[in-house]
mmCIF file as Biopython writes it, N, C-alpha, C and O atoms, coordinates in Angstrom:
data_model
#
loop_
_atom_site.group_PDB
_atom_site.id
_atom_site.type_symbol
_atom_site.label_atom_id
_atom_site.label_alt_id
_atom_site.label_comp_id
_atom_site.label_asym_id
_atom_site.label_entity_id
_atom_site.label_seq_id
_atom_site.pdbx_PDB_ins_code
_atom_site.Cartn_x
_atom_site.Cartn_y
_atom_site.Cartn_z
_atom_site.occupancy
_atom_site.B_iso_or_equiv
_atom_site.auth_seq_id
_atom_site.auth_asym_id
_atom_site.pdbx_PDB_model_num
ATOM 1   N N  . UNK A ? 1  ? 58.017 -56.994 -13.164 1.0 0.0 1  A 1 
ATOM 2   C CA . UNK A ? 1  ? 58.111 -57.850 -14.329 1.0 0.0 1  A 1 
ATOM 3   C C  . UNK A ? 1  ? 59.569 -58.150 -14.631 1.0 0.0 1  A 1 
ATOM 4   O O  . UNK A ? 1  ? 60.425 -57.552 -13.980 1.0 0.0 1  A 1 
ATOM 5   N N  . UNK A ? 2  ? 59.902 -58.974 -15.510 1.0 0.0 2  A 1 
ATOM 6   C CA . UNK A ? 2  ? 61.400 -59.746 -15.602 1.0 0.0 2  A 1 
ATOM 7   C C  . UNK A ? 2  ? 61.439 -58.909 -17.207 1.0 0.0 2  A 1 
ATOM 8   O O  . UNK A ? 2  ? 60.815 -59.210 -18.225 1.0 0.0 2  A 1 
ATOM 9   N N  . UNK A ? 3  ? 62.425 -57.755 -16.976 1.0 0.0 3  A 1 
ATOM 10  C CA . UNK A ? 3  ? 63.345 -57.523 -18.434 1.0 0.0 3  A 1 
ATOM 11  C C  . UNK A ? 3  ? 63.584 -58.312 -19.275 1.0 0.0 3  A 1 
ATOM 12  O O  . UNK A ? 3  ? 63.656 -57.794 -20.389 1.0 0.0 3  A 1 
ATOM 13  N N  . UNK A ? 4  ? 63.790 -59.652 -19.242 1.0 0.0 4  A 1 
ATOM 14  C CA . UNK A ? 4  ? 64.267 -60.460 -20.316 1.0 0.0 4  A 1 
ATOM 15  C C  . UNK A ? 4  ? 62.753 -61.043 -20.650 1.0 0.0 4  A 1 
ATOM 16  O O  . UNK A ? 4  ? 62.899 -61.542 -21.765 1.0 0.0 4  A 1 
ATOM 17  N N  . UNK A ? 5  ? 61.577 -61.207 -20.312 1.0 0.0 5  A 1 
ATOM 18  C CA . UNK A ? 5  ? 60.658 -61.453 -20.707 1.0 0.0 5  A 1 
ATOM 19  C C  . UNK A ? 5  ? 59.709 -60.366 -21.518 1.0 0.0 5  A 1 
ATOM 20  O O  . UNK A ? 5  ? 58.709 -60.618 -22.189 1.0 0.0 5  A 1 
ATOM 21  N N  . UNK A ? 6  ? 60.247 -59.242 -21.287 1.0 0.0 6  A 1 
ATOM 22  C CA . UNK A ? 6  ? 59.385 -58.162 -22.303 1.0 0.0 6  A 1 
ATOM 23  C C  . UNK A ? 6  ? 60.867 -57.386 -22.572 1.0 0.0 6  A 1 
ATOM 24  O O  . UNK A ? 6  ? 61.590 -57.051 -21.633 1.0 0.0 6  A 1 
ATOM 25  N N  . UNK A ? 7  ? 61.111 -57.219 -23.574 1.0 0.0 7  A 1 
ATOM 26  C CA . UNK A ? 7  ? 62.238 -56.634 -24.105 1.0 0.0 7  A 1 
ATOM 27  C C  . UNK A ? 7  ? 62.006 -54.927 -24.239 1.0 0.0 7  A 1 
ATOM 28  O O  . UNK A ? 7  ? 60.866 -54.460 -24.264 1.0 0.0 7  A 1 
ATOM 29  N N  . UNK A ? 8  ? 62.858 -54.325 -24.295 1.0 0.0 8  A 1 
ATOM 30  C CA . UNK A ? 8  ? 62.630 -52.704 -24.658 1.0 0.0 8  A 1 
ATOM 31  C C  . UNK A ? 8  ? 62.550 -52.623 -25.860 1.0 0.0 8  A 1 
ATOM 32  O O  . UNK A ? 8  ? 63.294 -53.395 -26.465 1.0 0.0 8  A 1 
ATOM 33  N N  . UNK A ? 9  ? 61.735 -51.779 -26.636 1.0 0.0 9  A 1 
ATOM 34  C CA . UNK A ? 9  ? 61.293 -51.681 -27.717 1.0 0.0 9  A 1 
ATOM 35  C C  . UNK A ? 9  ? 62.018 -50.227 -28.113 1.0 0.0 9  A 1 
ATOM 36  O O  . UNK A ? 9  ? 62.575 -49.465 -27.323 1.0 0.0 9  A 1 
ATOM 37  N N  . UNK A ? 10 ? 61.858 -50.055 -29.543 1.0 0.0 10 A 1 
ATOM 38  C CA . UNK A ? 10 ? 63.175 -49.288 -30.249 1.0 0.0 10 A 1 
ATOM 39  C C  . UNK A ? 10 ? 62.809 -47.557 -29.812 1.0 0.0 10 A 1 
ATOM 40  O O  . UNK A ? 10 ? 63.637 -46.660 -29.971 1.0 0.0 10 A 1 
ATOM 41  N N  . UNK A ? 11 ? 61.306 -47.321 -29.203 1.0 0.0 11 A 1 
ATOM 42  C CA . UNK A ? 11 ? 61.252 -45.955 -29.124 1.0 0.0 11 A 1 
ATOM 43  C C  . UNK A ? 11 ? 60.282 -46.145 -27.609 1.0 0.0 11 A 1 
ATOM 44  O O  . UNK A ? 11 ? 59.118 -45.779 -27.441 1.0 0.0 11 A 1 
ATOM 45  N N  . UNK A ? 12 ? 60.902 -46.613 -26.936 1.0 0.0 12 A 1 
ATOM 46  C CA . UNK A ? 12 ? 60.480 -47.135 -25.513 1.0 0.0 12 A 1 
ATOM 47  C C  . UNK A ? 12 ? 61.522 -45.474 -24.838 1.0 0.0 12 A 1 
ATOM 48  O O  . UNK A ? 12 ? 60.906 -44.634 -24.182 1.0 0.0 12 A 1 
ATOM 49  N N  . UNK A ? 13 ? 62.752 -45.320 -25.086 1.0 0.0 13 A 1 
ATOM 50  C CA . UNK A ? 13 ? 63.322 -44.001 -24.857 1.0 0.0 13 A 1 
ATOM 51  C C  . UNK A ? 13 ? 62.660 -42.842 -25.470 1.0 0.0 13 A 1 
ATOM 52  O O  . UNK A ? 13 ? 63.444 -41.934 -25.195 1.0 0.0 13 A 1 
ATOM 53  N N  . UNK A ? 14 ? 61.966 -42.470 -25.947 1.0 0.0 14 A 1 
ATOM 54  C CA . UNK A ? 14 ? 61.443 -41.539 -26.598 1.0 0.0 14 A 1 
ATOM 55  C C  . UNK A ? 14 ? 60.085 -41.413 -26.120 1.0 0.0 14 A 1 
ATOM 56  O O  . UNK A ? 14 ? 59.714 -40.272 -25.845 1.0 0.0 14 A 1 
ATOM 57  N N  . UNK A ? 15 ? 59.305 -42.333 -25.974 1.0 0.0 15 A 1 
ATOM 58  C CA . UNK A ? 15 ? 57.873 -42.716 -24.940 1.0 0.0 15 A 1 
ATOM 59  C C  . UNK A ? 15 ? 58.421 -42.711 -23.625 1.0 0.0 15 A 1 
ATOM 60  O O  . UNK A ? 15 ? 57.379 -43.125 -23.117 1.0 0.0 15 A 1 
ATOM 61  N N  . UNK A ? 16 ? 58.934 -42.629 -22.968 1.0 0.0 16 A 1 
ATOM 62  C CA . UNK A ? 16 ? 60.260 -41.962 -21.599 1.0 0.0 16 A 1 
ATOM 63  C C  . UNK A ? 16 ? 60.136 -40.645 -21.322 1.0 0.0 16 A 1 
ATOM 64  O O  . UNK A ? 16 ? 59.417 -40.185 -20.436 1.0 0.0 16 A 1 
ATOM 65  N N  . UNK A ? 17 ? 60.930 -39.931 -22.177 1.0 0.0 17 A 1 
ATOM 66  C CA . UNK A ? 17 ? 60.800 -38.898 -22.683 1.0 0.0 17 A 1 
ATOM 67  C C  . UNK A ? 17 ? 59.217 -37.859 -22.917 1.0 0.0 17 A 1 
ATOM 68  O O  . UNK A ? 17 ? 59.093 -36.815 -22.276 1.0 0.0 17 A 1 
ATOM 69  N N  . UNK A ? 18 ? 58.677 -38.092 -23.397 1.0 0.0 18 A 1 
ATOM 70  C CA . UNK A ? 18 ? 57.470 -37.972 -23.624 1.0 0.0 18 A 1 
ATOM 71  C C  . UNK A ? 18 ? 56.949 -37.832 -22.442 1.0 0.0 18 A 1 
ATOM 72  O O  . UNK A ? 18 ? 56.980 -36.736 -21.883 1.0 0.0 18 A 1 
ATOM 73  N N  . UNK A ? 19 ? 56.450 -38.796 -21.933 1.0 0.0 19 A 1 
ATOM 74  C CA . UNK A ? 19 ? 55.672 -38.716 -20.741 1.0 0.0 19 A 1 
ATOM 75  C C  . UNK A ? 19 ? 56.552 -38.349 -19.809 1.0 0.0 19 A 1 
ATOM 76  O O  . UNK A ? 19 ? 55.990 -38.803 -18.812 1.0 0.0 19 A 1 
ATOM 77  N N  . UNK A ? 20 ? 57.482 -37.876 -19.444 1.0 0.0 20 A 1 
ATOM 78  C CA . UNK A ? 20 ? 58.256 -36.929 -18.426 1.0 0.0 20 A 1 
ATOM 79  C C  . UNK A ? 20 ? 58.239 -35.692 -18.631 1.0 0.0 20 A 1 
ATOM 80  O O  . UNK A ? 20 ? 58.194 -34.919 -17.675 1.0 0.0 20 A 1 
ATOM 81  N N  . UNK A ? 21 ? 58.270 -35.253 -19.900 1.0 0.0 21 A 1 
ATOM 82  C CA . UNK A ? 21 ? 58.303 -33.913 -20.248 1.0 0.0 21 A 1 
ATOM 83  C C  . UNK A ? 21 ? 56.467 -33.415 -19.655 1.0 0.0 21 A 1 
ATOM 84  O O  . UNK A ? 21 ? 56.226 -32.564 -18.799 1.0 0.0 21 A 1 
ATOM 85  N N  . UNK A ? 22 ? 55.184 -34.444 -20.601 1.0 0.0 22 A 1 
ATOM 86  C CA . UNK A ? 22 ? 54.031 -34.167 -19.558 1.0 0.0 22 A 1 
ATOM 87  C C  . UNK A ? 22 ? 53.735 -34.134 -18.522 1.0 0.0 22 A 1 
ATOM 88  O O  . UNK A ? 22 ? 53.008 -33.220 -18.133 1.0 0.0 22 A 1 
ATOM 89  N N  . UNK A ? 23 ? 54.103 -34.947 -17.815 1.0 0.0 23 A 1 
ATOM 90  C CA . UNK A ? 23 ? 54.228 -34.991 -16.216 1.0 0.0 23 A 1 
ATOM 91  C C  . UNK A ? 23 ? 54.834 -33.760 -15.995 1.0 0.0 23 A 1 
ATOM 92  O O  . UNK A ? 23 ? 54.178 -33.048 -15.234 1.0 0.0 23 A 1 
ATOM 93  N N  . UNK A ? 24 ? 55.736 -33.334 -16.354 1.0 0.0 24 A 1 
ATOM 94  C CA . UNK A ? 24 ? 56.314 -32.052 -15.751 1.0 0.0 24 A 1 
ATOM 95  C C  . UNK A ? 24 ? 55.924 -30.803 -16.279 1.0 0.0 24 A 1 
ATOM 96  O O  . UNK A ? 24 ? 56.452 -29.742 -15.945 1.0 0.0 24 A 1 
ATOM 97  N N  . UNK A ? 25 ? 54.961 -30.916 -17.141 1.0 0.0 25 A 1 
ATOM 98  C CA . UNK A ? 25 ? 54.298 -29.790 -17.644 1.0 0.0 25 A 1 
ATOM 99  C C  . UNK A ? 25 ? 52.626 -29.882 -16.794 1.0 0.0 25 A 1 
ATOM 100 O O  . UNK A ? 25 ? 52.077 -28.838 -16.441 1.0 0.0 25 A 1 
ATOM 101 N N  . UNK A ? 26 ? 52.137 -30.912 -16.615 1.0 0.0 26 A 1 
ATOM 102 C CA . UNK A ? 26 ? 50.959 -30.822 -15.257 1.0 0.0 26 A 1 
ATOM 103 C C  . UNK A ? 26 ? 51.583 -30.822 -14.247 1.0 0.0 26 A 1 
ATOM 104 O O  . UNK A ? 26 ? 50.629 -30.967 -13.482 1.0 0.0 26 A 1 
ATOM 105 N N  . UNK A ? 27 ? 52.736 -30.761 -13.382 1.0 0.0 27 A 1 
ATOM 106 C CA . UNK A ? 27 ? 53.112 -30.485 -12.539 1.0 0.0 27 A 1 
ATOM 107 C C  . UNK A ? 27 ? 52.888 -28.793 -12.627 1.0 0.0 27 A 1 
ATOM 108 O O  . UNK A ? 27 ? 52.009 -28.250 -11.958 1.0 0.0 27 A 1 
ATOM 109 N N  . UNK A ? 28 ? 53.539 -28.243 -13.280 1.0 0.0 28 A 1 
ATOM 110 C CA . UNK A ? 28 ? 54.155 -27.147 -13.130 1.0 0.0 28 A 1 
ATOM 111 C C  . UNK A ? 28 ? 52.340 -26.332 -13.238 1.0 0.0 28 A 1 
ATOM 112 O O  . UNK A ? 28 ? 51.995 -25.417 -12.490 1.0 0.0 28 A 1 
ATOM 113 N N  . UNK A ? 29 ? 51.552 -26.864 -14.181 1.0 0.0 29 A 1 
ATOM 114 C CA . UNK A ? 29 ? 50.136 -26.238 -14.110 1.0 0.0 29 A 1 
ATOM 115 C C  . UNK A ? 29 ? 49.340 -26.195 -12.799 1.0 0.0 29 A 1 
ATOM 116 O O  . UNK A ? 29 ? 48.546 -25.321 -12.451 1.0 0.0 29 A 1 
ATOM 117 N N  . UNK A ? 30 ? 49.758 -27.474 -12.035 1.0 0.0 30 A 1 
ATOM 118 C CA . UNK A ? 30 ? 48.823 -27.908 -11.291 1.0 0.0 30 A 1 
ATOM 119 C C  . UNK A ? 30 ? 49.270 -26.406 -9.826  1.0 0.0 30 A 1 
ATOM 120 O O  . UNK A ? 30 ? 48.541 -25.889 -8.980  1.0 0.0 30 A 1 
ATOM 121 N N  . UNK A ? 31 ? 50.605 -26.208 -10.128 1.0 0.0 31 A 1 
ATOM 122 C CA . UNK A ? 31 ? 51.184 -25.434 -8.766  1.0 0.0 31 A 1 
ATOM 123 C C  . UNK A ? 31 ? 50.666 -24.015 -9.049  1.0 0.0 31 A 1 
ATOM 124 O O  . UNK A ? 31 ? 50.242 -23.195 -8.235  1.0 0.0 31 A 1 
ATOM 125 N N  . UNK A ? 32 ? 50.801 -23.897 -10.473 1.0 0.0 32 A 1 
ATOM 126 C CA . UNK A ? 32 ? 49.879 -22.263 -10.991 1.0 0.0 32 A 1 
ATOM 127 C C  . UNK A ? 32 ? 48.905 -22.519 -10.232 1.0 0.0 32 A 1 
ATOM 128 O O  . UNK A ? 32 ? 48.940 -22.129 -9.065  1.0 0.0 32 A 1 
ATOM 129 N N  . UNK A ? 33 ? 47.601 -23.376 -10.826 1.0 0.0 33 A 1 
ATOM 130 C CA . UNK A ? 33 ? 46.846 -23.160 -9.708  1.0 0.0 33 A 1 
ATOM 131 C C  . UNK A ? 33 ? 46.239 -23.150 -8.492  1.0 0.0 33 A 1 
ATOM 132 O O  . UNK A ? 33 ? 45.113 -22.839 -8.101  1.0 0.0 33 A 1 
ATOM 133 N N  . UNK A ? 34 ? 47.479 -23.661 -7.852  1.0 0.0 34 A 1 
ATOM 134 C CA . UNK A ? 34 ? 47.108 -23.799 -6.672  1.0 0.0 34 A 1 
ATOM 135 C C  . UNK A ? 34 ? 47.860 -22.312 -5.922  1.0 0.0 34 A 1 
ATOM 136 O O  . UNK A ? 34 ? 47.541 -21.958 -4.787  1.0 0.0 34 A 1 
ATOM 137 N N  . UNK A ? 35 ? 48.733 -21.665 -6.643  1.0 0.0 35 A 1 
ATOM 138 C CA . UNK A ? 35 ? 49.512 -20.689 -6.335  1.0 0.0 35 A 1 
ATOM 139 C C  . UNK A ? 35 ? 48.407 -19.487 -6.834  1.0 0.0 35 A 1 
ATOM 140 O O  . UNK A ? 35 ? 48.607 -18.436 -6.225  1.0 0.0 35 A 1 
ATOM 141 N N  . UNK A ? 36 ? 47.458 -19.428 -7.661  1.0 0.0 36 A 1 
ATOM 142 C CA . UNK A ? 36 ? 46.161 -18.472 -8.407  1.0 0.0 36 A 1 
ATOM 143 C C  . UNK A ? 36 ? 45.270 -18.783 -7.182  1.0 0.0 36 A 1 
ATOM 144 O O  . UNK A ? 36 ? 44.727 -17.714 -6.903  1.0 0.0 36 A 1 
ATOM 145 N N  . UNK A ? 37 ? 44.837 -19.798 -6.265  1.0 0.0 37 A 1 
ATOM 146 C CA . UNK A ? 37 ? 43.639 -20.056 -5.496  1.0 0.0 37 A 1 
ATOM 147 C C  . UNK A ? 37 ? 44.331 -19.042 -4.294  1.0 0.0 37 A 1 
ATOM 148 O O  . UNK A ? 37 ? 43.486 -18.735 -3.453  1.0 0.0 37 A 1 
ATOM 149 N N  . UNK A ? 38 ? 45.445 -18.561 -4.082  1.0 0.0 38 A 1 
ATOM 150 C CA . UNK A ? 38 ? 45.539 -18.043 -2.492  1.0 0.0 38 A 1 
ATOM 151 C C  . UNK A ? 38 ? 45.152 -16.657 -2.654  1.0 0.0 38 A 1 
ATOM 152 O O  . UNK A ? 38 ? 45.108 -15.840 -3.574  1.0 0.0 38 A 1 
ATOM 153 N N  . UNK A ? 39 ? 44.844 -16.703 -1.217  1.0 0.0 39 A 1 
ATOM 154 C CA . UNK A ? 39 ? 44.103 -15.368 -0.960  1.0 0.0 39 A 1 
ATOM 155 C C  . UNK A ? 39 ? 44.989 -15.143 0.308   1.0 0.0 39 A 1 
ATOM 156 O O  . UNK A ? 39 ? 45.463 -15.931 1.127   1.0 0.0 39 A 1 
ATOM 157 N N  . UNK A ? 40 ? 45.065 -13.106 0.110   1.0 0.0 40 A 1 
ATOM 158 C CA . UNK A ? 40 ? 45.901 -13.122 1.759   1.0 0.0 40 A 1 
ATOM 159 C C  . UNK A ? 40 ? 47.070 -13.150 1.708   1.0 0.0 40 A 1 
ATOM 160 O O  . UNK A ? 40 ? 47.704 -13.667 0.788   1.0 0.0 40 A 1 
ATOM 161 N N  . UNK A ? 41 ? 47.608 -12.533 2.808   1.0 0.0 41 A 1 
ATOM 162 C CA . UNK A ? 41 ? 48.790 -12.246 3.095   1.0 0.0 41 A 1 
ATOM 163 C C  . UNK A ? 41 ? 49.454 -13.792 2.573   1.0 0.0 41 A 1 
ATOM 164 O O  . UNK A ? 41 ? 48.900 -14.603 1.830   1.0 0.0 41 A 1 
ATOM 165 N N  . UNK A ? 42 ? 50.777 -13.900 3.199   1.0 0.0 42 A 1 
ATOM 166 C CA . UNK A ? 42 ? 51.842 -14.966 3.007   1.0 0.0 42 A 1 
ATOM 167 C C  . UNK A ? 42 ? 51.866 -15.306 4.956   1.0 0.0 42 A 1 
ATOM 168 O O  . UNK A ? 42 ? 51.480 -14.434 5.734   1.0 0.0 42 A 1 
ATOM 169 N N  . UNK A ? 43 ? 52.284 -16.428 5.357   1.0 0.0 43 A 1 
ATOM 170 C CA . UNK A ? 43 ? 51.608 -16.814 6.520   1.0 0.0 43 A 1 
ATOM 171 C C  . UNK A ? 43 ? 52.798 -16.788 6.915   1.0 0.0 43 A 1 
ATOM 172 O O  . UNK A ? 43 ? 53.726 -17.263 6.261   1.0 0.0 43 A 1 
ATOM 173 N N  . UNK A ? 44 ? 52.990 -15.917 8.665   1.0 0.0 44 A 1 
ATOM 174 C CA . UNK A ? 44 ? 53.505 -15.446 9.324   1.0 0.0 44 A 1 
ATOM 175 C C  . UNK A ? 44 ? 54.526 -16.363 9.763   1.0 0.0 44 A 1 
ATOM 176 O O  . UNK A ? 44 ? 55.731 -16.162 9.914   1.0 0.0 44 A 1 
ATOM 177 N N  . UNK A ? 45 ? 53.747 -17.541 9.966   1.0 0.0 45 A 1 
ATOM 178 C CA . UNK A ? 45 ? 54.330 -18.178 10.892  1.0 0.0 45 A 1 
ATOM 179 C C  . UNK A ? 45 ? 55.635 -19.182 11.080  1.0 0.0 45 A 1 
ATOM 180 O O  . UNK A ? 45 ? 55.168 -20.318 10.994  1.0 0.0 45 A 1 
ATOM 181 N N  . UNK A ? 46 ? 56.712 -19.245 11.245  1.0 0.0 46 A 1 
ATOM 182 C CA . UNK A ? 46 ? 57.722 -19.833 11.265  1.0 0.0 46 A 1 
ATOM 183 C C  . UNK A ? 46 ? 57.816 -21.304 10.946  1.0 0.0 46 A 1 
ATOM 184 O O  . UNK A ? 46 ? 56.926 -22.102 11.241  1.0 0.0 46 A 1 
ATOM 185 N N  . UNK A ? 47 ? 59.402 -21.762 10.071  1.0 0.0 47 A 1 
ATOM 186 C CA . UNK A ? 47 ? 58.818 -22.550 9.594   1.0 0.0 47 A 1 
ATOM 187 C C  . UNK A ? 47 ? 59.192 -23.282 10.262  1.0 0.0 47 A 1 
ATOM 188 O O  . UNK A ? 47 ? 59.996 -22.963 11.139  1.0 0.0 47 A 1 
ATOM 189 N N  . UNK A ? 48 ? 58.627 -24.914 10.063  1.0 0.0 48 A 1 
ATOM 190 C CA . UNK A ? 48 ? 58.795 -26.129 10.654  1.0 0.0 48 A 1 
ATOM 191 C C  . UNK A ? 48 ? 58.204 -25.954 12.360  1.0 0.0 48 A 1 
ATOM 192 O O  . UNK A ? 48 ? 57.457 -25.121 12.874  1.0 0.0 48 A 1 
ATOM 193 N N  . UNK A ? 49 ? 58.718 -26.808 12.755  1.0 0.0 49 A 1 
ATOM 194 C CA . UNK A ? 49 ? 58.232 -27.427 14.352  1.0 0.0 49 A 1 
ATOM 195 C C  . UNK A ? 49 ? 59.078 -26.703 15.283  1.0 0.0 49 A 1 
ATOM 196 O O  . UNK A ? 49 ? 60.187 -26.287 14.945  1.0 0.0 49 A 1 
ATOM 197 N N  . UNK A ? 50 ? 58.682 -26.568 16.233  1.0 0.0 50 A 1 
ATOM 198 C CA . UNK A ? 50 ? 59.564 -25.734 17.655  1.0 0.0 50 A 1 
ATOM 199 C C  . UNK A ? 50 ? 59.985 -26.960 18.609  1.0 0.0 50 A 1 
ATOM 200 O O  . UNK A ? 50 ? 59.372 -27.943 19.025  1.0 0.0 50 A 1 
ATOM 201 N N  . UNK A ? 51 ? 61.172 -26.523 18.762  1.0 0.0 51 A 1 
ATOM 202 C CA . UNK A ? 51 ? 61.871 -27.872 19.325  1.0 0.0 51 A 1 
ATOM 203 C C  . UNK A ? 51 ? 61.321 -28.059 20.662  1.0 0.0 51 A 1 
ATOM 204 O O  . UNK A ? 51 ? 60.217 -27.592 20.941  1.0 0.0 51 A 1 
ATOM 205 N N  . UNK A ? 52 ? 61.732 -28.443 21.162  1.0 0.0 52 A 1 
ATOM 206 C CA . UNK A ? 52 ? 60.705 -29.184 22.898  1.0 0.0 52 A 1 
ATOM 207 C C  . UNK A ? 52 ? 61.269 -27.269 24.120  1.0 0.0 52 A 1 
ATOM 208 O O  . UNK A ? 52 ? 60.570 -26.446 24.711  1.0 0.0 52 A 1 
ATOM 209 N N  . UNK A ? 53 ? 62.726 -27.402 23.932  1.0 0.0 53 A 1 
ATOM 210 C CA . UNK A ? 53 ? 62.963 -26.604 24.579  1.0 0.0 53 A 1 
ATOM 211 C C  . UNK A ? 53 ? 62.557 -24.831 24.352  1.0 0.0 53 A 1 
ATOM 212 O O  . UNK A ? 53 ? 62.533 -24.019 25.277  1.0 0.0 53 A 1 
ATOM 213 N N  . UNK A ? 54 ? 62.299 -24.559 23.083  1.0 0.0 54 A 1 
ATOM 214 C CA . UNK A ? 54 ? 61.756 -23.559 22.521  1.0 0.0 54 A 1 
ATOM 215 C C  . UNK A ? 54 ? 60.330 -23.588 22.580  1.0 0.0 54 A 1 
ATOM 216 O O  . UNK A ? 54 ? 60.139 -22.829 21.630  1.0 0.0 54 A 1 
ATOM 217 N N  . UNK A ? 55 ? 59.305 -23.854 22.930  1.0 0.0 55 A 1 
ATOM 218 C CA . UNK A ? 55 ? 57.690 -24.257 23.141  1.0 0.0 55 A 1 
ATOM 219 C C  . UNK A ? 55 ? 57.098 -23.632 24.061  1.0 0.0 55 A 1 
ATOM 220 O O  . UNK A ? 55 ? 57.325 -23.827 25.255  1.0 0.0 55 A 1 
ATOM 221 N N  . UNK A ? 56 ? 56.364 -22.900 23.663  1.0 0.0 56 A 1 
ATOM 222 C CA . UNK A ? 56 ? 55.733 -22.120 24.617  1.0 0.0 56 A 1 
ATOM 223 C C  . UNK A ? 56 ? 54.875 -22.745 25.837  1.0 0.0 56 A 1 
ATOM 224 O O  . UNK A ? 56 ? 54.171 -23.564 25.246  1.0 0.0 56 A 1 
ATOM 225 N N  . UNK A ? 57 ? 54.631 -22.798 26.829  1.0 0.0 57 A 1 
ATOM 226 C CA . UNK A ? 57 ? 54.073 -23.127 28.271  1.0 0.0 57 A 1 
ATOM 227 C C  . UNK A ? 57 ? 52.756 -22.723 28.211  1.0 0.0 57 A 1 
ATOM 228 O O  . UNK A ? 57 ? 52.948 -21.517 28.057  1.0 0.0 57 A 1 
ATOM 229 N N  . UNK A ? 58 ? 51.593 -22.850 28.221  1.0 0.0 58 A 1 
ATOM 230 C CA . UNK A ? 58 ? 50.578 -22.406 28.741  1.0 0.0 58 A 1 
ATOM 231 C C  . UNK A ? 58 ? 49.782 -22.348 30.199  1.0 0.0 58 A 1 
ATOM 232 O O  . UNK A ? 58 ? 48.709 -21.752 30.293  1.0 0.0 58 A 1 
#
């Protein structure tokens, strides 16, 4: 949309505000529970990708 056709309104910073602070408060819920659903150890396995020359042969 074109800024000069809808102007900012006087508590358009504060409705900003607002909904960033929520967003970052369901963020932070959403990782609880997904961090409450694990079961089990912490996973062994190294991180990221194994480069071509490091790759095991079968």
């Amino acid at each position: 949309m074109n800024d000069k056709a809808n102007p900012a309104k006087k508590g358009d910073g504060e409705r900003k505000h607002r909904l960033a602070e929520a967003l970052r408060a369901n963020l932070q819920k959403r990782k609880a529970q997904a961090r409450s659903r694990r079961v089990g150890d912490a996973d062994e396995r190294p991180e990221g990708l194994p480069t071509a020359g490091k790759m095991q042969k079968k």
